[in-house]
C-alpha positions in Angstrom: 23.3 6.9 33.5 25.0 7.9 30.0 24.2 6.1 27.1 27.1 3.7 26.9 25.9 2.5 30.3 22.2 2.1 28.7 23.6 0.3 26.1 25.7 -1.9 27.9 22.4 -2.9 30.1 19.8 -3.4 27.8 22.1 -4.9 25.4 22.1 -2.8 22.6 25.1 -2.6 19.9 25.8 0.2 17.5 27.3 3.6 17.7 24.9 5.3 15.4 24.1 8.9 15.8 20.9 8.4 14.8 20.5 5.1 17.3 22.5 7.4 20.3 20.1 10.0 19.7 17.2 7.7 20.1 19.0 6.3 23.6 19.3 10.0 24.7 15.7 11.3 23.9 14.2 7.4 25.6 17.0 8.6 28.7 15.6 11.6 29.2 11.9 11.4 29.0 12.0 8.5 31.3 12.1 9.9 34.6 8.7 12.1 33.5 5.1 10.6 33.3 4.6 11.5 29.6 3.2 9.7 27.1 5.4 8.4 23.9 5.1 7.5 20.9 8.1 5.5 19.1 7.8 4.9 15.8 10.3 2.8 13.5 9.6 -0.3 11.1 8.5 -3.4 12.1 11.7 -5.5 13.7 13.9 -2.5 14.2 13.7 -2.6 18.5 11.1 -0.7 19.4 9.9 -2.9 22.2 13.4 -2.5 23.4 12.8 1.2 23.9 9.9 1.0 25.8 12.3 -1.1 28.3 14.5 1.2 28.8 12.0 3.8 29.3 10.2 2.1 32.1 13.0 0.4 33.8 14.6 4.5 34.0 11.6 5.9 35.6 10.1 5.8 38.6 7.4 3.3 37.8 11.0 0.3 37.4 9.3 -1.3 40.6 5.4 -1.4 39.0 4.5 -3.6 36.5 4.9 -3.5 32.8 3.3 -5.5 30.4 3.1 -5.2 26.8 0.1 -5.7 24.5 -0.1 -6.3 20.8 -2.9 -4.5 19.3 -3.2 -5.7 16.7 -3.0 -9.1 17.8 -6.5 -9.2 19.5 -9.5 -9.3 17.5 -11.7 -6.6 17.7 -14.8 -7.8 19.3 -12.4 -8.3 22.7 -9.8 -5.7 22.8 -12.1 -3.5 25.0 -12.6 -6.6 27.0 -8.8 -7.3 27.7 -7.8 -3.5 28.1 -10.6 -2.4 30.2 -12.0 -5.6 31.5 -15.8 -6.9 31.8 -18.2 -7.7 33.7 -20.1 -10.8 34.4 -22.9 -11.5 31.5 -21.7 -8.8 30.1 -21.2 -10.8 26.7 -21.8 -14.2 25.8 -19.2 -16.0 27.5 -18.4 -13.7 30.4 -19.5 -15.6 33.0 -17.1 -14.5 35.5 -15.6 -10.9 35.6 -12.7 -9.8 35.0 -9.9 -7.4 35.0 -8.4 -5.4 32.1 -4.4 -4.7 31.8 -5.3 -1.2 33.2 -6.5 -2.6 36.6 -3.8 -4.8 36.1 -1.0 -2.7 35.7 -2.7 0.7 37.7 1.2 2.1 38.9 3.3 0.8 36.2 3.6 0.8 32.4 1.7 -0.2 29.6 2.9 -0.5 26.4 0.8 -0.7 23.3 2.1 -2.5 20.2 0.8 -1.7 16.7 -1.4 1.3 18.1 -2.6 2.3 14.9 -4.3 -0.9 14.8 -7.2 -0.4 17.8 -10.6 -0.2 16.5 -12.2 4.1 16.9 -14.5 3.0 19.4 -11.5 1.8 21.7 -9.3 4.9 20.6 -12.2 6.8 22.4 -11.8 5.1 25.1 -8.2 5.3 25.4 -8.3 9.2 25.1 -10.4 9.4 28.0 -8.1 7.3 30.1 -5.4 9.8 29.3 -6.8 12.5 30.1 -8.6 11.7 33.4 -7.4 7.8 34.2 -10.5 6.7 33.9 -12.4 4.1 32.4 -15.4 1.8 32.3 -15.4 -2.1 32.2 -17.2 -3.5 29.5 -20.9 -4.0 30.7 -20.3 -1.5 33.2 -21.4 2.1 34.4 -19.1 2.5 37.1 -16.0 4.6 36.9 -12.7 3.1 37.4 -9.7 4.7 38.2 -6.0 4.0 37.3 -2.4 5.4 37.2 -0.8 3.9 34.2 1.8 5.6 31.7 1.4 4.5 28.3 3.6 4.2 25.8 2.7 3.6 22.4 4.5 1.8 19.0 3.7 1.9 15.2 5.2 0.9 12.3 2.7 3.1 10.1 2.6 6.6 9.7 -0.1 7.7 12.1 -1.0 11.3 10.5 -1.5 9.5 7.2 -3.9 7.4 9.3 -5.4 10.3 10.6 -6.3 12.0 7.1 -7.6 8.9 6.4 -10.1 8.8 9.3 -8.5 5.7 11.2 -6.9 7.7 13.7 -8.2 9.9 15.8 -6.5 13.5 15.9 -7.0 14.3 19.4 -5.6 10.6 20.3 -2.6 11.2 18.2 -1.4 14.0 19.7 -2.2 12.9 23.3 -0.1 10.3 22.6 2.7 11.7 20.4 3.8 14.3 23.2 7.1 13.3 23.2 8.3 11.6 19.6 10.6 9.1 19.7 11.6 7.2 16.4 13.8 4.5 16.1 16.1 4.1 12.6 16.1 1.6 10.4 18.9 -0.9 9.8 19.7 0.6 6.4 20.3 4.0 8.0 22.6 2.2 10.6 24.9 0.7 8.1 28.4 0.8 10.5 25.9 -1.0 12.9 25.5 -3.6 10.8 28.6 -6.2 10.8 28.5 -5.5 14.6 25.4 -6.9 15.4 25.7 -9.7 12.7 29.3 -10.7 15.1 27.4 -10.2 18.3 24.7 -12.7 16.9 26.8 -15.1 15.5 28.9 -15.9 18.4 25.4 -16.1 20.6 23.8 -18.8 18.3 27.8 -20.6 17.7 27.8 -20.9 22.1 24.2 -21.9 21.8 24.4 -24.6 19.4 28.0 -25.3 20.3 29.0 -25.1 16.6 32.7 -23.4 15.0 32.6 -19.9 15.1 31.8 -18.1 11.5 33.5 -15.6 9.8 33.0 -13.1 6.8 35.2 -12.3 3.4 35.7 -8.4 3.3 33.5 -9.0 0.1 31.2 -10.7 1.9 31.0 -7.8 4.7 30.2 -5.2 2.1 27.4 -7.4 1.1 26.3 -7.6 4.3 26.1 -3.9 4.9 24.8 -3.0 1.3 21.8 -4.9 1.8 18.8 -3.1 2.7 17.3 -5.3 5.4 14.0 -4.7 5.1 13.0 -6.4 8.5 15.6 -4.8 10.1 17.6 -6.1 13.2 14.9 -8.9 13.6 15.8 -10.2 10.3 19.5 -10.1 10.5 19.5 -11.9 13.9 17.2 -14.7 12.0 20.0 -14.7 9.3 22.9 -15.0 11.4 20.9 -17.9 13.3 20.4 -19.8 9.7 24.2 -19.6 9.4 25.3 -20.8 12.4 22.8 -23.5 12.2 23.1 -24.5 8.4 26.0 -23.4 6.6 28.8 -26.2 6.9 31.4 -23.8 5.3 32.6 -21.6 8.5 34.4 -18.5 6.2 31.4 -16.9 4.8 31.7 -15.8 0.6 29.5 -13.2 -0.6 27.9 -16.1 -2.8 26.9 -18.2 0.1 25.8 -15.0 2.0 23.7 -14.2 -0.8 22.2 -17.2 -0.7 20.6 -16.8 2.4 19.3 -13.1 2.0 15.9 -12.6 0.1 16.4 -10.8 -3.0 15.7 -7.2 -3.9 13.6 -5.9 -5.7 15.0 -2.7 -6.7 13.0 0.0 -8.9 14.7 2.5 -10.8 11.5 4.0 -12.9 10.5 7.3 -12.0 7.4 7.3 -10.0 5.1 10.3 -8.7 5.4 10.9 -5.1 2.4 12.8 -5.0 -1.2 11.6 -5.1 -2.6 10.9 -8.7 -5.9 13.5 -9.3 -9.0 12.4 -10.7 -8.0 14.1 -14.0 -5.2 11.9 -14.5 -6.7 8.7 -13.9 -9.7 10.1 -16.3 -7.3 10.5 -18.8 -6.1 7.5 -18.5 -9.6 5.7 -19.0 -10.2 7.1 -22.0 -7.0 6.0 -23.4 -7.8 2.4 -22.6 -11.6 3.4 -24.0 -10.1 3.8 -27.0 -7.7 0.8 -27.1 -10.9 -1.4 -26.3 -13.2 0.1 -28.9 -10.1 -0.2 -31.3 -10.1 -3.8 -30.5 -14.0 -4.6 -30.8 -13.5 -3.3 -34.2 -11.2 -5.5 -34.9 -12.7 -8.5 -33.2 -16.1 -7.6 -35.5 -14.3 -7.2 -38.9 -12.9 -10.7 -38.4 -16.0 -12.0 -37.5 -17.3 -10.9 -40.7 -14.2 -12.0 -42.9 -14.3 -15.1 -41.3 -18.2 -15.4 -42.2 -17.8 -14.1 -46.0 -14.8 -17.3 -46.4 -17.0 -19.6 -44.7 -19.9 -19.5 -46.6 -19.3 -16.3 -49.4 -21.8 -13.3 -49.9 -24.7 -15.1 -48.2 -27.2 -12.7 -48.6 -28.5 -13.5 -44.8 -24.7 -12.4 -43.7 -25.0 -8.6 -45.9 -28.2 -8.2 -44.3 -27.4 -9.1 -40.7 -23.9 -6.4 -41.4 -25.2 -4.1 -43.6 -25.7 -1.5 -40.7 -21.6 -2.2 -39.9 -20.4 -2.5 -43.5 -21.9 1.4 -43.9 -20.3 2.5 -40.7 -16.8 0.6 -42.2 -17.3 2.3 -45.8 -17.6 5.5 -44.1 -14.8 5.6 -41.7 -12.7 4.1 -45.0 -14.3 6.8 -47.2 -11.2 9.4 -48.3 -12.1 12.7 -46.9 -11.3 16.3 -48.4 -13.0 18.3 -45.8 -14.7 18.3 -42.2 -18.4 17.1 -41.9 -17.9 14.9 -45.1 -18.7 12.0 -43.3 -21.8 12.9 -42.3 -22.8 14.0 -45.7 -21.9 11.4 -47.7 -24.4 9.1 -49.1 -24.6 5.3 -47.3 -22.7 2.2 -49.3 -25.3 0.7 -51.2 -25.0 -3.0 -50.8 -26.5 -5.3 -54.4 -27.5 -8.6 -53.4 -25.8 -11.4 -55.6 -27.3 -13.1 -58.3 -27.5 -16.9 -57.7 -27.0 -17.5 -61.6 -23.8 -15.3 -61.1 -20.6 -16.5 -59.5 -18.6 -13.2 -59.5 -19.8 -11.1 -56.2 -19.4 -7.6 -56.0 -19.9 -4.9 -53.5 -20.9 -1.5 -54.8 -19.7 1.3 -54.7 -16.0 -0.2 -54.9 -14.3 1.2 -51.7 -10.1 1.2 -52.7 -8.1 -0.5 -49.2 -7.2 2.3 -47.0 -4.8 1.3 -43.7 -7.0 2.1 -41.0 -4.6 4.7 -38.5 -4.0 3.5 -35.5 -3.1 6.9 -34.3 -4.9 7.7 -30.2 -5.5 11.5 -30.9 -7.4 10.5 -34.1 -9.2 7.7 -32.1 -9.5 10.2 -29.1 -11.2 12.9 -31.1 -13.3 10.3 -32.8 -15.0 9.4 -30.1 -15.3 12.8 -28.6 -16.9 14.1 -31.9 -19.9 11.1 -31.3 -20.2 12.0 -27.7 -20.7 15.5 -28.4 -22.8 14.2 -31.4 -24.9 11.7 -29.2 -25.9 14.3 -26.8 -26.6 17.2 -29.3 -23.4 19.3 -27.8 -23.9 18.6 -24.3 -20.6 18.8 -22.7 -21.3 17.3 -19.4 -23.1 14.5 -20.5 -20.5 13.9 -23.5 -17.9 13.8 -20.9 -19.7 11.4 -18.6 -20.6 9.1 -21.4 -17.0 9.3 -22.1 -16.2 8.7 -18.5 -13.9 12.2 -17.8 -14.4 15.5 -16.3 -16.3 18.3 -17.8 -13.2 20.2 -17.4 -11.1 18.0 -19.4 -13.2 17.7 -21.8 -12.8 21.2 -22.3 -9.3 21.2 -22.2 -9.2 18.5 -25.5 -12.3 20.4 -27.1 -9.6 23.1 -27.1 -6.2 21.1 -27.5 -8.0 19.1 -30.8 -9.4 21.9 -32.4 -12.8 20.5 -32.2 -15.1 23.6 -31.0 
């Protein structure tokens, strides 16, 4: 059978090299007992596949049956893949057979793979490599004869970095790869399936057939479909249904499609280190200190208008009046800060109604500037801590390393 003969019987349109090359690898791996693996995003036919696959080899007369992983919670997918025995759980009062009993000389395909629990991955390994398995509340071996074929949506080797995959159960099952393109990379596919499911749904519900603008068919096949070919049969069905006007405008087709949400910033492709995201804290470190400032110095101007130089209200800020006048305090040299002598603040005379704050400290802008604010605070941490670098830099909430790296960049050893 070639693959226009496939197509033709499974009902698949397009003449995509990509989708023909899927049809060809599904075509010949068929007649074998191997296990697959297809991969492709959710809605672009990968139950399809598993079809075609079974209904080629020589299991077409055995059962098939397919099972949505991720559909079944986790406390019973061991139950409904392997079965149970009675009492085995609360509930069980009867026993019962699992798909793989079930099915034992035919096909089982399992949806969403990357979604069983690692306990049940464990279990599935060992069916693949001997065709065995125990029932749930059992200790006697069962045997069965089962191909499997597997689906995901996700990429299962990132799963397996992660730890959510087992590796030996990845490449059990991903002995012969199979992956299915997406709509997007399809594009000449597109306006073909969109006729094809149109005139469907128009002899279903008996409504006038519907037609698209040449404007209106470049929209159609710009779009990125993001749910693939089950999304554009669900908008073809809203049109056929819905839309009263039967030559379809790109403004009413837009109208039905979700919009996108394109990104043009650059972005990393690679995985942000722990140095970059340190960096990035201490940035915002410094923003939020920058801001209690602020937040305390109109707490105090707002206290001096509301009730003047209350003696109660010098006292309660002297020790952050001293740490303003320095910080305000010109300086000529390094280490002039910590030399110079502390404001000295004169009480007011009540018989007095003129107020003044001694030594006079002329307005100076305060900079705004991060790498002033940056080695600010790296100058206290390193202060705080008598030189310590590693405890400067976890006070500071970075790496001892790049603290290092701004010792050196800020001239501050």
């Amino acid at each position: 059978m070639d693959i226009q003969d496939i197509k033709n019987r499974f009902g698949i349109i397009g003449n995509s090299p990509l989708l023909n090359r899927a049809i060809d690898v599904a075509r010949q791996v068929a007649p074998t007992d191997i296990s697959i693996l297809i991969t492709g995003e959710s809605g672009s036919g990968k139950e399809v596949f598993s079809h075609i696959i079974h209904q080629l080899s020589s299991r077409k007369h055995g059962a098939f049956i397919a099972v949505n992983c991720g559909a079944i919670p986790e406390g019973t997918i061991d139950s409904e893949l392997f079965g149970h025995e009675k009492g085995s759980f609360t509930g069980a009062h009867e026993a019962r057979k699992g798909y793989f009993e079930v099915v034992d000389g035919g096909t089982i395909f399992l949806d969403e793979v990357a979604e069983l629990p690692l306990n049940t991955q464990a279990r599935l390994l060992r069916v693949l490599e001997s065709g065995e398995y125990l029932r749930v509340g059992s200790s006697k071996v069962q045997k069965t004869n089962v191909r499997i074929i597997a689906a995901t949506n996700v990429d299962v080797y990132d799963a397996v970095k992660e730890g959510k995959f087992r590796e030996d159960l990845y490449y059990r099952l991903n002995t012969v790869p199979l992956k299915i393109p997406p709509l997007r990379d399809r594009r000449e596919d597109i306006h073909l399936l969109f006729r094809k499911f149109v005139a469907d749904f128009t002899d279903k519900y008996r409504s006038p057939s519907v037609q698209l603008t040449e404007e209106a068919q470049q929209l159609l096949s710009s779009y990125s479909w993001p749910g693939n070919v089950r999304q554009l049969k669900n908008i073809a069905e809203q049109i056929a249904v819905l839309e009263k006007e039967r030559l379809i405008t790109p403004q009413i087709l837009q109208t039905y499609l979700p919009a996108e949400r394109n990104n043009t910033l650059p972005m990393r492709l690679t995985n942000k280190t722990n140095e970059d995201f340190s960096e990035r804290d201490l940035l915002y470190k410094v923003l939020f200190d920058m801001k209690k400032d602020m937040v305390d110095l109109k707490k105090l101007v707002v206290e001096l208008l509301k009730n003047g130089i209350d003696p109660n209200t010098i006292s309660d800020n002297s020790p952050y009046l001293n740490q303003l006048y320095r910080e305000v305090q010109p300086s000529t040299g390094s280490g002039q800060h910590e030399n110079s002598s502390p404001l000295t603040i004169h009480q007011p005379s009540r018989e007095k109604d003129n107020y003044e704050i001694a030594p006079h400290a002329e307005e100076v802008e305060e900079s705004l500037s991060l790498v002033e604010k940056e080695s600010d605070l790296i100058k206290k941490a390193l202060k705080k801590y008598k030189g310590k670098r590693k405890l400067a830099a976890q006070e500071l909430g970075i790496s001892e390393r790049t603290l290092y790296r701004k010792i050196k960049d800020l001239n501050l050893s």
